[in-house]
N, C-alpha and C positions, 0 to 999 in steps of 0.2 A: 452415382450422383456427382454430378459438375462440382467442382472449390464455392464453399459458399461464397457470395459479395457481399464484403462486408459497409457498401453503397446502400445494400438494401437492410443490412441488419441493424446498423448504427441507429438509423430513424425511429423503427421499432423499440429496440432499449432506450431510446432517450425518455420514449415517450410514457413506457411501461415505468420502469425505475421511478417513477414520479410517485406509484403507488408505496413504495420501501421506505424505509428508515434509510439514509443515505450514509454510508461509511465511514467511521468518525473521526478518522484523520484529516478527509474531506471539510468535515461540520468544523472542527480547531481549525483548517485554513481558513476559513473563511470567516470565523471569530475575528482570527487574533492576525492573519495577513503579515505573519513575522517567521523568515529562514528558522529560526530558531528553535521555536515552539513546534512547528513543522517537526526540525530533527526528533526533538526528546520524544515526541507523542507517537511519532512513526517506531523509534524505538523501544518504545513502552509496548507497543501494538502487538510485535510480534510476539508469538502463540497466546495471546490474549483477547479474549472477549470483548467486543468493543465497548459494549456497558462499562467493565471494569475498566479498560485505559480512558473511556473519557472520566471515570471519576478520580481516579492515579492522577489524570493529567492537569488537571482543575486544581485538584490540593498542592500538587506539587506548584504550579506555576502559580496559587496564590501568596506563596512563599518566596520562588526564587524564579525567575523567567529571562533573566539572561546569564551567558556563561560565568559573569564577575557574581550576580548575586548566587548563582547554584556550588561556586569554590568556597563559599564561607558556611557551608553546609557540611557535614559528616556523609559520609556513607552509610552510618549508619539512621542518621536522620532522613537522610533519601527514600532510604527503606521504609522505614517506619510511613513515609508520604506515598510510597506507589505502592504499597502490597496493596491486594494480593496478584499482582500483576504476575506474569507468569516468568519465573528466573529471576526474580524482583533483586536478590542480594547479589548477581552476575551483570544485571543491569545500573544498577546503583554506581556500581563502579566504575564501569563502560560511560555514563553518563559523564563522573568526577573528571576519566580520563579524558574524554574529549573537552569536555572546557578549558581543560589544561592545554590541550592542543591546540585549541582554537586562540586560544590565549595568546601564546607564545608562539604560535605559526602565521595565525590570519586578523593579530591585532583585532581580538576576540569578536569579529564575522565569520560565519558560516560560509566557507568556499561554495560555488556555483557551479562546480562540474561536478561529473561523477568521478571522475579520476580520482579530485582530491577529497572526496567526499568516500570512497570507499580504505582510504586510509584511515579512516577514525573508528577508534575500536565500536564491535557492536555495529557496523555501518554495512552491510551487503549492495547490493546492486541493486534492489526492491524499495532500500530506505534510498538512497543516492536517487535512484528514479527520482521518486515521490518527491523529497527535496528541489531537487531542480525543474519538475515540472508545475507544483503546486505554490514553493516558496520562491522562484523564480520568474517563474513565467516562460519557460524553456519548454524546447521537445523533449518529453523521455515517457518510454515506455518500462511501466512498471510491474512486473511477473512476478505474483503471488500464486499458491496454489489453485485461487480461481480460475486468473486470469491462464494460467499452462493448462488448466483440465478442461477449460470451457473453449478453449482454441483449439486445442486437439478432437476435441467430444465432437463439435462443431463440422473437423475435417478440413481447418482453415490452414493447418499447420501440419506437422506431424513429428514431434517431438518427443526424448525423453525427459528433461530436466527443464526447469525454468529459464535458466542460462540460453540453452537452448534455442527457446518460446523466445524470447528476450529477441534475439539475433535473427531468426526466421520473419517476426516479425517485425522489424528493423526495415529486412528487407523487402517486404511483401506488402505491410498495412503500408494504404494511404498516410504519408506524413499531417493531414490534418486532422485524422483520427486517434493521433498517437498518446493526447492528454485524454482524450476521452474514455479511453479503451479499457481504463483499471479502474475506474470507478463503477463504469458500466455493467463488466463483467463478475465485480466483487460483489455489488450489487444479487444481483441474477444468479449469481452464485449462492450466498446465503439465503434469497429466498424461494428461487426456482429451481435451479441446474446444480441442486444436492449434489455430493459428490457420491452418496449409494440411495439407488431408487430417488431418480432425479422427478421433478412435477412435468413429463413431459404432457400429459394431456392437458396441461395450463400453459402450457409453454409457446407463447407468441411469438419464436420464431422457430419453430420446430420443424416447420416446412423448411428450412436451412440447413437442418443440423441432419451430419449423417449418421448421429449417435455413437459414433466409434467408442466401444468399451463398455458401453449401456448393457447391462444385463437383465435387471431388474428396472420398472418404471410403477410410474404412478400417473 
């Protein structure tokens, strides 16, 4: 099978995805349209259920929602606002420290690249993406384990690590597909393209995918 086009896949997910619950890092941009809230919720997200970080992320930020008000807060009070979010007391921390950072570094804004944005403790290339595509309005491509499984699966890429995924399709996706691509695919990912016994005979773009890896289906 030919490299899927992701010309002809894109349209199909926009259109499907409409049926899902839409990713709730996404749902908080679009709330609250602030770098900030963006960071913490993106950080709160990871290995967390989206249910649980959108309710972490609401208590917490009824409280404190910029760097200045979340420093006059405990770590231990953080905690007590985002469990049971996943590594909730490693997170707490990570959260303190970057306000501090931001603080004392970026005259308490949230930098706008990933560069400076994967210095801040807690901060990978996945949350950096996210931040600068959604709290900015920038290009970036953002590689979660959907987005690497469902690119590989697909046969668009061929990759082992997200980092990886990340740079491949850097190189490869259409630059105006690039904010679209991690919502789409996180999507499609929790409700289709399972990562074991994916829904391929629901699967509206399956005429595309070369299933690399697929063992089992449904």
């Amino acid at each position: 099978m030919p490299t899927p086009r992701m010309e002809k896949i894109i349209p199909v997910l926009k259109r499907e995805v409409k049926k899902y619950q839409t990713p709730i890092v996404e749902v908080i941009a679009a709330e609250r349209n602030d770098p900030f809230t963006i960071l913490i919720s993106t950080m709160l997200s990871l290995r967390t259920k989206d249910t649980t970080t959108a309710e972490a992320s609401r208590r917490l930020f009824r409280v404190a929602n910029t760097p200045k008000s979340m420093l006059e807060l405990t770590a231990k009070q953080i905690e007590k606002l985002i469990y049971p979010v996943g590594f909730y007391k490693t997170k707490a921390k990570s959260i303190l420290r970057t306000c501090s950072i931001l603080r004392e570094q970026y005259e308490g804004k949230v930098p706008d690249t990933i560069e400076q944005l994967v210095g801040l403790p807690g901060v990978g290339r996945k949350t950096a993406n996210l931040v600068v595509s959604l709290g900015f309005g920038k290009d970036g491509i953002c590689v979660d384990t959907h987005v690497h499984r469902i690119s590989n699966r697909l046969g668009y890429v061929e990759t082992k690590t997200p980092f990886e995924t990340e740079m491949a399709l850097r190189k490869k996706l259409p630059r105006r597909y690039w904010k679209d691509i991690n919502v789409l695919l996180v999507t499609w990912g929790q409700n289709v393209c399972a990562p074991i016994s994916p829904h391929c005979s629901a699967c509206a773009i399956r005429k595309w995918c070369t299933r690399r890896g697929v063992t089992t289906a449904r």
